[in-house]
C-alpha positions as CSV (number, residue, x, y, z in Angstrom):
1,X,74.9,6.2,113.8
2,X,77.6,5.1,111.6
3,X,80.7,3.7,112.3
4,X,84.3,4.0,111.1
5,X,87.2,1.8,111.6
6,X,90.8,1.8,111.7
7,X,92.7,0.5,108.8
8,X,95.1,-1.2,110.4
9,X,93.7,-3.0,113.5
10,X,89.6,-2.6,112.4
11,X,89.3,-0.9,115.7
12,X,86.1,1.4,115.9
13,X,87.6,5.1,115.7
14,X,85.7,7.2,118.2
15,X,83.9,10.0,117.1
16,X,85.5,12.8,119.1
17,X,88.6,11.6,117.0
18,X,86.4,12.3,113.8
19,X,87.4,15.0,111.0
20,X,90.8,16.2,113.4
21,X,93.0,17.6,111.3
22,X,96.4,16.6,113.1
23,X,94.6,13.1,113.3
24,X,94.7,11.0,116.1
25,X,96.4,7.5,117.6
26,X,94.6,4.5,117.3
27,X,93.1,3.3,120.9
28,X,94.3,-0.5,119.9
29,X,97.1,-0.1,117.8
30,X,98.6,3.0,118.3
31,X,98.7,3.9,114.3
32,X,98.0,7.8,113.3
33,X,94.4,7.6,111.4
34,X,93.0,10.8,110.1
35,X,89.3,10.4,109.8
36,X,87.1,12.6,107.5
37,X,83.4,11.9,107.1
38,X,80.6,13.7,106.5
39,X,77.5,14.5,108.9
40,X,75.0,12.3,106.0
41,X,77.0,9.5,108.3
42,X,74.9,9.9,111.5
43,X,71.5,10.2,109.5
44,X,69.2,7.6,110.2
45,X,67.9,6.4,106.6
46,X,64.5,4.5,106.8
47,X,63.5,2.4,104.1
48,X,59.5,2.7,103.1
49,X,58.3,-0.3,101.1
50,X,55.6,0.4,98.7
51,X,51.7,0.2,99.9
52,X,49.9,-2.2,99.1
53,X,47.0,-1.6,97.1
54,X,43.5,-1.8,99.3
55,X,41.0,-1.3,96.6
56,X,40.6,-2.5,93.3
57,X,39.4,0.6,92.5
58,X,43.2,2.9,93.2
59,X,45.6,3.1,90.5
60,X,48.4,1.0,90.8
61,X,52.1,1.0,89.7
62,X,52.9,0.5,86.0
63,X,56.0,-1.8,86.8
64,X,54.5,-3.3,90.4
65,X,51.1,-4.2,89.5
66,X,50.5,-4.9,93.3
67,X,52.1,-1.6,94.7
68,X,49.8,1.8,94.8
69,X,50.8,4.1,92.4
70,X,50.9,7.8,93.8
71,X,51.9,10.3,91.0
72,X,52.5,9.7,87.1
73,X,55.5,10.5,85.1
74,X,55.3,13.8,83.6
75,X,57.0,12.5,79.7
76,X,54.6,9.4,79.4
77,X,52.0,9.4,82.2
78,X,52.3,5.7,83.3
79,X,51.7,5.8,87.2
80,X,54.4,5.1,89.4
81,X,54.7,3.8,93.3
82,X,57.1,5.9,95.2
83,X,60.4,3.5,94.5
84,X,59.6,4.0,90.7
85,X,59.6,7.4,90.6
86,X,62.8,9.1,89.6
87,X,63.0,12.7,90.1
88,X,65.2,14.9,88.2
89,X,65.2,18.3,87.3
90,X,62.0,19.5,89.4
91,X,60.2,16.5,86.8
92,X,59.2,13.0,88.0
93,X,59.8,10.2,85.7
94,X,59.9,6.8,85.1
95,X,63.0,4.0,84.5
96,X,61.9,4.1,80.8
97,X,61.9,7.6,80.3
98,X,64.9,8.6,82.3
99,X,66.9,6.3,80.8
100,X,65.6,7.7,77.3
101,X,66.1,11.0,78.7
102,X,69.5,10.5,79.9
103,X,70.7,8.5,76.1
104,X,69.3,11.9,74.3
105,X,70.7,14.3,76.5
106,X,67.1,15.8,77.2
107,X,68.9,15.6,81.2
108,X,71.5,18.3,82.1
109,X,71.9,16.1,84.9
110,X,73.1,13.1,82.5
111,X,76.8,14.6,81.5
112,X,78.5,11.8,80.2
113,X,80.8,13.8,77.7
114,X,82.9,16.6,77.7
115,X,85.1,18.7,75.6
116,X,88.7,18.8,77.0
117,X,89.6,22.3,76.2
118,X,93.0,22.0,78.0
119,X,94.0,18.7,75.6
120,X,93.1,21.2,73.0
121,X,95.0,24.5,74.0
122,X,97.9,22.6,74.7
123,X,97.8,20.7,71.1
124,X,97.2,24.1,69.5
125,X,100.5,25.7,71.1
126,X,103.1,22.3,71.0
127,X,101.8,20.1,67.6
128,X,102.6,23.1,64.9
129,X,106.0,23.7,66.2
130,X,107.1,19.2,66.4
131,X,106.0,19.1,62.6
132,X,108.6,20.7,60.8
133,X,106.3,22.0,58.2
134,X,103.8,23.2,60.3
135,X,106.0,25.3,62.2
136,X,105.6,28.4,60.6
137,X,102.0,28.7,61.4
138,X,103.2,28.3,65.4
139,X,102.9,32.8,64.7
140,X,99.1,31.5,64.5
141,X,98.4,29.2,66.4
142,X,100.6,30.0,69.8
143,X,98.4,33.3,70.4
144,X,95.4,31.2,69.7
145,X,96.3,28.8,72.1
146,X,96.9,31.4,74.8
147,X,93.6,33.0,73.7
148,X,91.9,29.7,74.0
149,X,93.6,28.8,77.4
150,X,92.2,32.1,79.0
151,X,88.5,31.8,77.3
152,X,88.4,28.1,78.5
153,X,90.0,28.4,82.2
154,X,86.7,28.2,84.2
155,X,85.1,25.3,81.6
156,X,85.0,22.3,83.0
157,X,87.8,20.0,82.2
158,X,86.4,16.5,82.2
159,X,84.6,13.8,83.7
160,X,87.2,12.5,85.4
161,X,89.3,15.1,88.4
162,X,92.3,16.6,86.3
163,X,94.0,19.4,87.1
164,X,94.6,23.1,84.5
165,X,98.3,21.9,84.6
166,X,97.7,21.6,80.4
167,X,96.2,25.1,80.4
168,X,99.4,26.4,81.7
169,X,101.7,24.8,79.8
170,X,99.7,25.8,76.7
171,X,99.6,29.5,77.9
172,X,103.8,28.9,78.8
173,X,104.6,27.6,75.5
174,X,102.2,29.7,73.5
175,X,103.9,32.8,74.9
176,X,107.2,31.7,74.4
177,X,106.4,31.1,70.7
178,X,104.7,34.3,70.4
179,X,108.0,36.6,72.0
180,X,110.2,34.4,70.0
181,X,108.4,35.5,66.6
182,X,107.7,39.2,68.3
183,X,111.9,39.2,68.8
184,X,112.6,37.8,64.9
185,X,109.9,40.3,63.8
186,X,111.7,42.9,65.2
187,X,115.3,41.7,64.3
188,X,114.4,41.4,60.6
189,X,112.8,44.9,60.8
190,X,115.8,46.7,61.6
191,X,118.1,44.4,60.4
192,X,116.1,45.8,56.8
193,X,117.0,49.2,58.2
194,X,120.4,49.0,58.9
195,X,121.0,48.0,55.2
């Protein structure tokens, strides 16, 4: 079973006072520690070394010559002992080929690279109206940068945890642009029909 300590003393929490929301006082120092942790914690993990290989006869391992091999990869069929097979994506490969798989993107597992649609909504809706001769195409590109803001809300934003907090300021400034040239559109149409 694993164990978690407080932070201030390195007193063993107990694990009634585990994953309590109003958290609890430390038994030796008295300090409020909230604990989460996850059930994986009390798993018992048992580490199974290779087996040896008995005959001369079985197959053995392609990068432990002494280990027996118990299945082949599936992209270049070298045989593989149980701590040298990778398995990703229902297929069973070796270090080579997963590491080849994972530099060509043959993995969906292997996402090392995203497009930051937000960065990109929000540059569409503030850039054209900073550059003073840009601004006239902010009529363009503030719909667009709504538009863009609602087709890319569920994508995923990046590698890294960010918020949509650029999403909404591209969908706040893109609508402000667009009412502001709605309201000149329709001041300059009947200002031409009051003359």
């Amino acid at each position: 079973m694993g164990q978690v300590r407080c932070a201030a003393c390195q007193w063993p929490v107990e694990v009634t006072a585990w994953n309590n929301p109003q958290g609890e006082h430390c038994k030796s120092c008295g300090q409020l520690t909230y604990v989460s942790v996850f059930p994986v914690i009390n798993r018992v993990h048992l580490a199974v070394a290779p087996e040896a290989i008995q005959e001369q006869s079985e197959a053995s391992c392609f990068y432990h010559p002494q280990s027996r091999a118990v299945l082949p990869c599936d992209e270049c069929g070298r045989f593989l002992c149980h701590i040298c097979d990778c398995a990703m994506e229902g297929r069973h490969l070796c270090p080579d080929c997963l590491n080849g798989a994972a530099t060509t993107k043959k993995l969906l597992v292997f996402d090392n690279r995203r497009t930051m649609h937000d960065s990109i909504a929000l540059s569409l809706a503030t850039l054209p109206f900073f550059l003073y001769p840009a601004t006239i195409f902010t009529f363009i590109t503030a719909p667009l940068a709504v538009y863009y803001s609602c087709k890319h809300w569920r994508s995923p934003l990046g590698i890294l945890p960010r918020g949509k907090t650029r999403f909404v300021l591209a969908i706040l400034f893109g609508t402000i642009q667009s009412v502001g040239w709605g309201v000149l559109a329709w001041m300059l149409f009947f200002l031409r029909r009051a003359t």
